[in-house]
BANU-155822 format. One line per field, with one value per residue (C-alpha): residue in one letter; residue number from 1; x, y, z. Coordinates in steps of 0.2 Angstrom, whole numbers. Layout:
N
resn <- A|...
resi <- NUM|...
X <- X|...
Y <- Y|...
Z <- Z|...
***
This chain:
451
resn <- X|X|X|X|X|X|X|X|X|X|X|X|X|X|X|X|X|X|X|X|X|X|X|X|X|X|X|X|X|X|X|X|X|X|X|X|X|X|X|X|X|X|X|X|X|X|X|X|X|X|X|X|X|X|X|X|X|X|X|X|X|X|X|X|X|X|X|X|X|X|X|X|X|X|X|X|X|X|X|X|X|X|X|X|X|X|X|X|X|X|X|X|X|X|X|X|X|X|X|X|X|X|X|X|X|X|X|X|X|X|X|X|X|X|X|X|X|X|X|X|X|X|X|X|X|X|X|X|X|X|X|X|X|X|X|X|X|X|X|X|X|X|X|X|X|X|X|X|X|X|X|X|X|X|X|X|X|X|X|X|X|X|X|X|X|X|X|X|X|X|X|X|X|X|X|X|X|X|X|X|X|X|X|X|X|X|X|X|X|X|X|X|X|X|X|X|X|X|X|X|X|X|X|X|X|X|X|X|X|X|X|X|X|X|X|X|X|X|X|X|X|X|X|X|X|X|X|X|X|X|X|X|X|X|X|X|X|X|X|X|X|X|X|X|X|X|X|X|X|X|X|X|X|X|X|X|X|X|X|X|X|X|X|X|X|X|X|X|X|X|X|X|X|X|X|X|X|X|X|X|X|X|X|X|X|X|X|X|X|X|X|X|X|X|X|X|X|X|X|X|X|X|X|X|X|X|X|X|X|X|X|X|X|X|X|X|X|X|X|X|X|X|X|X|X|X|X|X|X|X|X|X|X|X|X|X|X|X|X|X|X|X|X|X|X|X|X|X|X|X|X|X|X|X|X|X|X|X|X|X|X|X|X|X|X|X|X|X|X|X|X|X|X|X|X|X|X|X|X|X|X|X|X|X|X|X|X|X|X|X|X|X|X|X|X|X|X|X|X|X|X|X|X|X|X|X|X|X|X|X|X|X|X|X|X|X|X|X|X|X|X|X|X|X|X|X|X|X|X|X|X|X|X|X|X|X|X|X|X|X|X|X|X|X|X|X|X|X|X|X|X
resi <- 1|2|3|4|5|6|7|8|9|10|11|12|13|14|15|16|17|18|19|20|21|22|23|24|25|26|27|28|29|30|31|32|33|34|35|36|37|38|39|40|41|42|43|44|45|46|47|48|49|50|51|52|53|54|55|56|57|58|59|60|61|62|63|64|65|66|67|68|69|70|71|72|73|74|75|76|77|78|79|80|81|82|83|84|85|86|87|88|89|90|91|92|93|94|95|96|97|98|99|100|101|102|103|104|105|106|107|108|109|110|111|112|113|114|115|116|117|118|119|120|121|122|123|124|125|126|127|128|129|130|131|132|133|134|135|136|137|138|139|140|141|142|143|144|145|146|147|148|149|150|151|152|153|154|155|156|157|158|159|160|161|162|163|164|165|166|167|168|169|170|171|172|173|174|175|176|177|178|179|180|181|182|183|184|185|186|187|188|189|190|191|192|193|194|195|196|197|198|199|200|201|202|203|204|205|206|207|208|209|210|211|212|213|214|215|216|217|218|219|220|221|222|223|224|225|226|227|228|229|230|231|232|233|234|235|236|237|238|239|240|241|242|243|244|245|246|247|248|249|250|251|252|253|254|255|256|257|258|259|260|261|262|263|264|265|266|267|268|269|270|271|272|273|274|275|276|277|278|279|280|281|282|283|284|285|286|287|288|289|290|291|292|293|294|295|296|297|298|299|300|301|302|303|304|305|306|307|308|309|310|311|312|313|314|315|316|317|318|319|320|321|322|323|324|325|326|327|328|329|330|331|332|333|334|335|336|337|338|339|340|341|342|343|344|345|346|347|348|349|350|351|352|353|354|355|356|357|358|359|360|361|362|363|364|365|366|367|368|369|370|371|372|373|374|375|376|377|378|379|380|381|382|383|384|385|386|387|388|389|390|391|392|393|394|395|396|397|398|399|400|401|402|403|404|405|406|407|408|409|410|411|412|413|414|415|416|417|418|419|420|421|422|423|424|425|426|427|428|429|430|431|432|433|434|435|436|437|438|439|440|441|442|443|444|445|446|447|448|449|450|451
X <- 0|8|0|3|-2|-8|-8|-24|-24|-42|-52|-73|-70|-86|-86|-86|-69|-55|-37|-19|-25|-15|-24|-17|-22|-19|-27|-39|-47|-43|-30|-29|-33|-22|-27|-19|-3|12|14|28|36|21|10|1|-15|-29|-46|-51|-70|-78|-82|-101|-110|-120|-134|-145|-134|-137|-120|-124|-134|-118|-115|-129|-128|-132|-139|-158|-155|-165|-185|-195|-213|-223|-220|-204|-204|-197|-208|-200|-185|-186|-190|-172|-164|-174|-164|-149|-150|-153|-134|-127|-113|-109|-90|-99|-106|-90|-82|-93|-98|-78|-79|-94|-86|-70|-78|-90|-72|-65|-82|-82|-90|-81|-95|-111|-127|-128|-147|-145|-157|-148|-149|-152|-144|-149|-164|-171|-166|-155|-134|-129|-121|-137|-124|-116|-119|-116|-101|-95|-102|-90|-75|-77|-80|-63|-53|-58|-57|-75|-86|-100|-117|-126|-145|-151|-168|-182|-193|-207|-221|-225|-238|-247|-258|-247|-246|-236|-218|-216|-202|-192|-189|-184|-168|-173|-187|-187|-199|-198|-186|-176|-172|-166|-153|-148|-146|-136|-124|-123|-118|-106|-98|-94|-86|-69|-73|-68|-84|-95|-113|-128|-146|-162|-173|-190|-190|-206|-224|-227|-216|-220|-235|-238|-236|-217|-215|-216|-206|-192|-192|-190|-174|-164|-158|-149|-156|-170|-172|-189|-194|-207|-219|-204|-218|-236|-244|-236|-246|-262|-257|-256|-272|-280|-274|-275|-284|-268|-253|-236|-229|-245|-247|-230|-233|-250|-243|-227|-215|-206|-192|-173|-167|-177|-172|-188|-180|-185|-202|-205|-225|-229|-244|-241|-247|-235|-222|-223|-225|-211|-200|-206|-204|-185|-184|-172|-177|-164|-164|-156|-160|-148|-159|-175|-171|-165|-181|-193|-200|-201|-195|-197|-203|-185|-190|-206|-197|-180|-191|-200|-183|-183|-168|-161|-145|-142|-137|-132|-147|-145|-129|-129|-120|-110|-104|-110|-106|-120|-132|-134|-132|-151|-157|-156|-158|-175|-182|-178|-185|-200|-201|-193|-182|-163|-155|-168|-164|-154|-161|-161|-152|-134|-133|-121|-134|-119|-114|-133|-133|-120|-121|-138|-133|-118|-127|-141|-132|-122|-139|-145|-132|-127|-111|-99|-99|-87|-69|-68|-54|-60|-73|-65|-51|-63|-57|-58|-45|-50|-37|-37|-26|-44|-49|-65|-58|-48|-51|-63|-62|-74|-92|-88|-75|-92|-102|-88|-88|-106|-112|-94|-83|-85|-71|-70|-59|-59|-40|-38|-48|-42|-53|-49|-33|-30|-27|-37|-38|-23|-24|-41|-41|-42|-25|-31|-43|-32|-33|-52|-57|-48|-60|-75|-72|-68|-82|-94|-86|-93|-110|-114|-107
Y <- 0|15|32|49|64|82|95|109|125|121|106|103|85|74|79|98|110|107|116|111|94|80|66|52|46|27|17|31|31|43|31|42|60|69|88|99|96|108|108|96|92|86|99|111|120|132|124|106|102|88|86|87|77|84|77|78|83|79|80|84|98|110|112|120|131|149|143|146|161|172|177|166|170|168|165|155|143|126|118|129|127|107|108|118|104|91|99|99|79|77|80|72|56|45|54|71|64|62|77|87|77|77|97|96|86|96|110|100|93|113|118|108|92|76|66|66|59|57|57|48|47|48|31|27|30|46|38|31|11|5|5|-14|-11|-4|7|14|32|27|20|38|45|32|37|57|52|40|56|69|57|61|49|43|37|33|33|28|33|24|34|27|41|60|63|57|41|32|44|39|46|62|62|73|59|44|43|42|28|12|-2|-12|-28|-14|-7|-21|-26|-7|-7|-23|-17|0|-12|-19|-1|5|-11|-3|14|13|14|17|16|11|15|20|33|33|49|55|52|61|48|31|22|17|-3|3|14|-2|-15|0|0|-18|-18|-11|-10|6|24|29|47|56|71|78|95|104|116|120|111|94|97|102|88|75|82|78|59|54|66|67|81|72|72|67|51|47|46|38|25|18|15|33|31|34|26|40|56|66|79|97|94|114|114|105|111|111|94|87|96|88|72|72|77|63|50|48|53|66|82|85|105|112|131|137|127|132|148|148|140|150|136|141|141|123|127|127|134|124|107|111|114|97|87|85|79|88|90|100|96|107|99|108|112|130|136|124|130|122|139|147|129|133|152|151|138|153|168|160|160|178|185|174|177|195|187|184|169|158|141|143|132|143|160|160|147|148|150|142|128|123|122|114|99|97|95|84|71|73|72|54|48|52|46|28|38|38|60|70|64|51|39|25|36|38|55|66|83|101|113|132|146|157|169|172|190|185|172|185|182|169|153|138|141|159|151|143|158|167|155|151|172|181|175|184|171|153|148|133|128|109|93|77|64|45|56|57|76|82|100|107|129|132|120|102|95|90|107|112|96|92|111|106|92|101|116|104|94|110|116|103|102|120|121
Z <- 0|-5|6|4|14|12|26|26|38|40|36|37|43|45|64|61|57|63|60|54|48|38|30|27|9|4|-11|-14|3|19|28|43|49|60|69|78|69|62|44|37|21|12|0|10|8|14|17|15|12|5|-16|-15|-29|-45|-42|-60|-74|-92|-98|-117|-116|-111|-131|-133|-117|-124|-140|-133|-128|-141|-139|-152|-161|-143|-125|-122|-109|-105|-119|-133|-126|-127|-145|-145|-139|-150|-165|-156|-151|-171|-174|-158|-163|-150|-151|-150|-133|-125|-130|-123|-107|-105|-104|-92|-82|-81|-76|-62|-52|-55|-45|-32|-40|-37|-44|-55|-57|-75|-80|-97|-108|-126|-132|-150|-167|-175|-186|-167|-171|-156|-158|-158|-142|-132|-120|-137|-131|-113|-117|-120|-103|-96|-107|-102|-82|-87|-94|-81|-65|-59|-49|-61|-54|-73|-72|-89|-94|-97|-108|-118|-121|-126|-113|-99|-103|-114|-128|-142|-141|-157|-167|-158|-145|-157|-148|-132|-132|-124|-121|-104|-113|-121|-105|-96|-108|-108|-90|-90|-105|-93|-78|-89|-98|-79|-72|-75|-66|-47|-35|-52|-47|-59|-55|-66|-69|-77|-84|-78|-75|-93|-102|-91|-88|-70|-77|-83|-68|-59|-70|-70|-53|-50|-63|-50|-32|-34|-37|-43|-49|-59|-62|-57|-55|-64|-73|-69|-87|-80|-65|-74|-86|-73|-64|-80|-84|-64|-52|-44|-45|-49|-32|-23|-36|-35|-15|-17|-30|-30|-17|-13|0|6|-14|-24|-30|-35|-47|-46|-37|-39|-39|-21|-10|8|12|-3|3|21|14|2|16|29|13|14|-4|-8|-18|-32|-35|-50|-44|-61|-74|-63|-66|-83|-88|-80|-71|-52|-36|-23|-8|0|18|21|15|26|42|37|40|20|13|-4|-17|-29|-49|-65|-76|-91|-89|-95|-80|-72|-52|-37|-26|-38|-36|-19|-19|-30|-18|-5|-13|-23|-5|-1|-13|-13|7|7|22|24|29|25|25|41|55|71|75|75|62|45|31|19|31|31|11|11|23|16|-1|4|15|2|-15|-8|-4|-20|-31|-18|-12|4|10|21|27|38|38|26|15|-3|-3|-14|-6|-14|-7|-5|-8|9|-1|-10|-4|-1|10|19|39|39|48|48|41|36|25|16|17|6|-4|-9|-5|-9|-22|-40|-44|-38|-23|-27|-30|-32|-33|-29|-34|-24|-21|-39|-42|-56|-53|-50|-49|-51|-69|-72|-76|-96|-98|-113|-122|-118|-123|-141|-144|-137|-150|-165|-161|-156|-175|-182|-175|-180|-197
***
């Protein structure tokens, strides 16, 4: 076993800060963890915190992060905005889908992501028939999580219709659709595409009750012991839709109807009524926000201080992937709610308590649940660690939680430093240590896509 070691002026250990600490790093994993300590020949840094995880991210959609960004004939919202990224799917190779997850990726682990749960639902060839190899386009959101060193929970998605009741799929989604038998072997060519990643996890998710029937629902559910992660109530016509087909909003007939608990991840969940909020939150189910998305869409705000005083648990993902920042990601989770409540320091449990410190440890412990992951540094968990530069002005004379206020409230630039990913260092200076050559093949491969 060969170990190393890194010394931190400050470190956010699993048990709460702690100051000149040396950990001990060993086959990827946290061998030992030493405080109180004087600094000694090993490299030394300013502030340790955990990697948190990205909970929903679809990696493919940073190309076209900007592109939708000009007013069309009537009312943009997320529905003309889909039919943007139907065209932009039409032209996606299954090499086009690794060079630009590879760039999405980077820039996760040079955020502070050291893993993410890639909601993939990019199957087939480009007239809809299935590749030979069903994970063909999976097979590159291995290769780019490979390249860049991030943690990779895949969630293939199992995506059969174009509305509630069983619709049949438009055109604009032939590369997407699966039927039940389909699924499975893609699942279990997905199982096999990761076998090579360290500590890779495979889950599933039906994409949402718009696109499943509560038979498939079921069958997917029953594919897997992993995750399980659906959108839901991400717009108000999906919850008039749903009202409609069921009688039932999204979130209440998911609760009513299949078995929500401590392995689901209810993406978004932004429509909720009071009773569907405290429900939620009792289930065990993790909430995955994506407050940048939310926002770039114009879809709404969750009911962030309700859910939080409910005991919910919640994480935080990119989505879209049109900005990708985890400081930002959980700045919107907060500043949504003030301006909703016309309150500061809202999600912050009791006086005296770090607003950034609560967003934080609640979209670690949440995000790991999430995406079937180890959080914090403990001895034994894997060395996913993100170093924060104290020479950052904004970091001037904090210690602690201030250091995370700053962070998430304060930064204009990002402190973030270094990554180490199962101690492998992957961001080294604020970029990942092959940015140059993974931007090459994101421009030739953006170069071709919008000739």
């Amino acid at each position: 076993m060969t170990a190393s070691s890194l010394w931190f002026d400050h470190a956010l250990l699993a048990q709460g800060w702690a100051r000149g600490v040396r950990l001990t790093l060993a086959d990827g994993r946290i061998a030992g963890i030493d405080t109180d300590v004087a600094r000694g020949s090993e490299p030394a840094y300013g502030a340790a915190i955990p990697g948190l995880c990205n909970l929903h991210s679809h990696a493919f959609q940073r190309g076209m992060a900007g592109m939708a960004e000009v007013a069309g004939p009537e009312g943009d919202n997320f529905w003309t905005w889909r039919e943007a990224m139907y065209l932009f799917v039409d032209r996606l190779t299954p090499d086009d889908n690794r060079a630009i997850a590879e760039l999405a990726f980077a820039e996760m682990l040079e955020a502070g992501f050291t893993r993410v749960g890639e909601f993939h639902y990019l199957h087939n060839d480009l007239d809809g028939r299935p590749y030979a190899d069903p994970a063909e386009m999976a097979q590159g959101i291995v290769a780019a999580a490979e390249a860049t060193g991030i943690a990779l929970t895949l969630l293939p998605v199992f995506y059969a219709h174009a509305t509630f009741g069983g619709a049949p799929p438009k055109p604009g989604q032939r590369r997407f659709i699966h039927d039940v038998d389909g699924f499975a072997r893609l699942l279990d060519a997905s199982r096999a595409a990761v076998s090579g990643l360290p500590d890779a996890v495979v889950g599933a998710a039906p994409h949402s009750l718009r696109a499943v029937t509560p038979e498939e629902l079921a069958a997917v559910a029953a594919l897997t012991d992993g995750p399980l992660h659906i959108h839901a109530a991400e717009q108000e016509k999906e919850v008039e839709d749903c009202l409609a087909w069921s009688g039932a909003r999204p979130v209440e007939w998911l609760l009513d109807n299949a078995s929500v608990g401590a392995r689901w991840c209810l993406v978004h969940a932004t429509h909720m009524t009071p009773d569907e909020t405290q429900r939620l939150a009792a289930s065990g189910a993790v909430a995955g926000l994506c407050p940048v998305t939310e926002a770039n869409l114009g879809d709404g705000v969750f009911p962030t201080q309700a859910y939080l005083r409910a005991g919910g648990a919640l994480g935080v993902g990119t989505d879209s992937n049109v900005l990708i920042d985890a400081a930002a990601e959980l700045r919107g989770v907060e500043y949504a709610q003030r301006l909703v409540h016309r309150a500061r320091n809202v999600a912050a449990p009791a006086p005296g308590r770090s607003t950034g410190a609560t967003l934080f440890n609640a979209a670690l412990a949440g995000g790991a649940q999430a995406l079937g992951a180890e959080a914090g540094l403990k001895v034994g968990a894997p060395a996913d660690l993100v170093a924060l530069d104290l020479d950052h002005p904004s970091l001037a004379g904090r210690a602690g939680d201030a250091l995370l206020n700053a962070w998430i409230f304060a930064c204009r630039e990002s402190p973030v430093t270094a990554v180490w990913r199962r101690g492998r260092q992957v961001v080294e200076a604020g970029r990942h240590v092959a940015r140059d050559a993974i931007v090459a093949g994101y421009r030739r491969t953006l170069a071709r896509i919008t000739a």
